[in-house]
C-alpha positions in Angstrom: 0.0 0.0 0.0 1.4 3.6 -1.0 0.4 6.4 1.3 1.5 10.0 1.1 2.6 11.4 5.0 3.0 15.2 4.6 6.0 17.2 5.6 7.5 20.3 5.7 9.6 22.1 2.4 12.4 22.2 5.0 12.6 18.3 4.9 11.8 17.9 1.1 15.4 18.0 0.0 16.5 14.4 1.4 13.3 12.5 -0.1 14.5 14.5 -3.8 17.5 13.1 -3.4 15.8 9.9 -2.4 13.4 10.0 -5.2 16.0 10.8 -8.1 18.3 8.6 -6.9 19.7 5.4 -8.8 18.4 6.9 -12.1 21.3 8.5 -14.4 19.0 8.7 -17.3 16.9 11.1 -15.7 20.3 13.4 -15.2 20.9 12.5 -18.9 18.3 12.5 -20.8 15.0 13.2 -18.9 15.6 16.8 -17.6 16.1 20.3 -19.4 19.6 20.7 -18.5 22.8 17.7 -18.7 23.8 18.0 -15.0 25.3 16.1 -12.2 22.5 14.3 -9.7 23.2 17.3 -7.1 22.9 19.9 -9.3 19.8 18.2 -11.0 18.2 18.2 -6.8 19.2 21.6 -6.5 17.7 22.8 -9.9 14.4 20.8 -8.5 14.5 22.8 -5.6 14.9 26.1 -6.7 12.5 25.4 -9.2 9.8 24.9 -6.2 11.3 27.4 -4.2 10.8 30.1 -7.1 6.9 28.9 -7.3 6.4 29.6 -3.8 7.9 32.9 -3.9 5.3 33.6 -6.9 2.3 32.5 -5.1 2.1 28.7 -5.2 0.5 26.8 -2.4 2.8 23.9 -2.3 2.0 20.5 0.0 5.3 18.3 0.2 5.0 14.4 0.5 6.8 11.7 1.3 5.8 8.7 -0.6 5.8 5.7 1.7 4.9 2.0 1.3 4.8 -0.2 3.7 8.0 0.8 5.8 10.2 2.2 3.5 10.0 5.8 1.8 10.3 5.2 -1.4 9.9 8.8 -2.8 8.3 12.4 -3.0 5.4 14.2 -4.5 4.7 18.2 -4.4 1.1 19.2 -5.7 -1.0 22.3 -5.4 -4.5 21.8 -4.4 -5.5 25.0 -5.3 -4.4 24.7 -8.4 -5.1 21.6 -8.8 -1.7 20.4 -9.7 0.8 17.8 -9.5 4.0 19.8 -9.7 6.8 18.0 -9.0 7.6 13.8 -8.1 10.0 11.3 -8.1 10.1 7.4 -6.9 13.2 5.4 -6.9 14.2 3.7 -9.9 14.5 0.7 -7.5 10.6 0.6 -6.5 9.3 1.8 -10.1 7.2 -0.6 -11.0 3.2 -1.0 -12.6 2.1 -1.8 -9.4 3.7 1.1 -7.1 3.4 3.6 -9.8 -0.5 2.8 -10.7 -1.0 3.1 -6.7 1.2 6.4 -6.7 -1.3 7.8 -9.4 -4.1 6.6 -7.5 -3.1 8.2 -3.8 -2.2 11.9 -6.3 -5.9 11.7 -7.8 -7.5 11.4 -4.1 -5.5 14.8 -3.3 -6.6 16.5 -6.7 -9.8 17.1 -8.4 -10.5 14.9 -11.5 -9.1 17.0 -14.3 -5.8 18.0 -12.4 -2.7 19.5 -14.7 1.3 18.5 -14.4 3.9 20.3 -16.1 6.8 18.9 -17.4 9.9 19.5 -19.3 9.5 18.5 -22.9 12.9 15.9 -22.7 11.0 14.2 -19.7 9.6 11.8 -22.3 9.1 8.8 -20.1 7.3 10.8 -17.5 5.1 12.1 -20.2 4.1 8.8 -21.6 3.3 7.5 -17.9 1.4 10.3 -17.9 -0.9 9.6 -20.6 -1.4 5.9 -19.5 -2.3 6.7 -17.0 -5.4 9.1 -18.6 -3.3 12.2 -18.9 -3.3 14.3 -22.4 -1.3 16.9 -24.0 -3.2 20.3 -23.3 -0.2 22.6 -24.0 3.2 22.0 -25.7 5.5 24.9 -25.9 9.4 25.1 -26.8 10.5 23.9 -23.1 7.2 22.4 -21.7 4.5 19.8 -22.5 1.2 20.7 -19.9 -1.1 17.5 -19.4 -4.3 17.5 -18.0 -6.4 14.1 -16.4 -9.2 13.8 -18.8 
């Protein structure tokens, strides 16, 4: 069972690290810039930090199953939007991913948005088989929207 236990922005930066971890094509290939893991959890964290400061109403998750923390989420509710996530490449699998999706659609309405950068094609195509579609596509972004 995947459940999300809330915590504070302050204590976000260890389950990023946590999250991203073990996955060099996300460095590589998935994100908008080619850097080094730290510099890619930094990036993801100032990228949050930067929405705050313009108004977003962040709630920070660690994503937990069973035991072990396996991961993070960041959505807006009032915005209705999943904004930022990562589970370890060691626990991504159908199962644990289709459950992550389900415990992110209890804490957002039914036709929630995520943004993403356009090289984060695998997140993308989870995304949209999991009932996501393209609503916006723009030089460095691809918006989805749950149908």
């Amino acid at each position: 069972m995947i459940i999300f236990e809330p915590i504070k922005y302050s204590e976000l930066w260890e389950f990023v690290e946590l999250g991203f971890g073990d996955d060099e094509k996300l460095m590589d290939k998935y994100q908008q810039y080619n850097t080094p893991f730290k510099e890619t959890v930094e990036r993801n964290m100032r990228n949050i930090w930067d929405a705050m400061s313009a108004g977003f109403n962040f709630k920070f998750f660690k994503i937990v199953m069973g035991e072990v923390v396996i991961g993070f989420t960041v959505l807006d509710q009032d915005t209705d939007m999943l904004f930022s996530f990562g589970i370890n490449r060691k626990f991504r699998n159908q199962m644990i991913t289709t459950a992550w999706f389900t415990q992110v659609r209890k804490f957002l309405t039914e036709h929630f948005t995520c943004v993403l950068w356009n090289q984060n094609v695998r997140a993308i195509r989870f995304l949209n088989r999991n009932g996501m579609t393209v609503l916006r596509h723009n030089d460095e972004t691809t918006t989805l929207v749950l149908q």
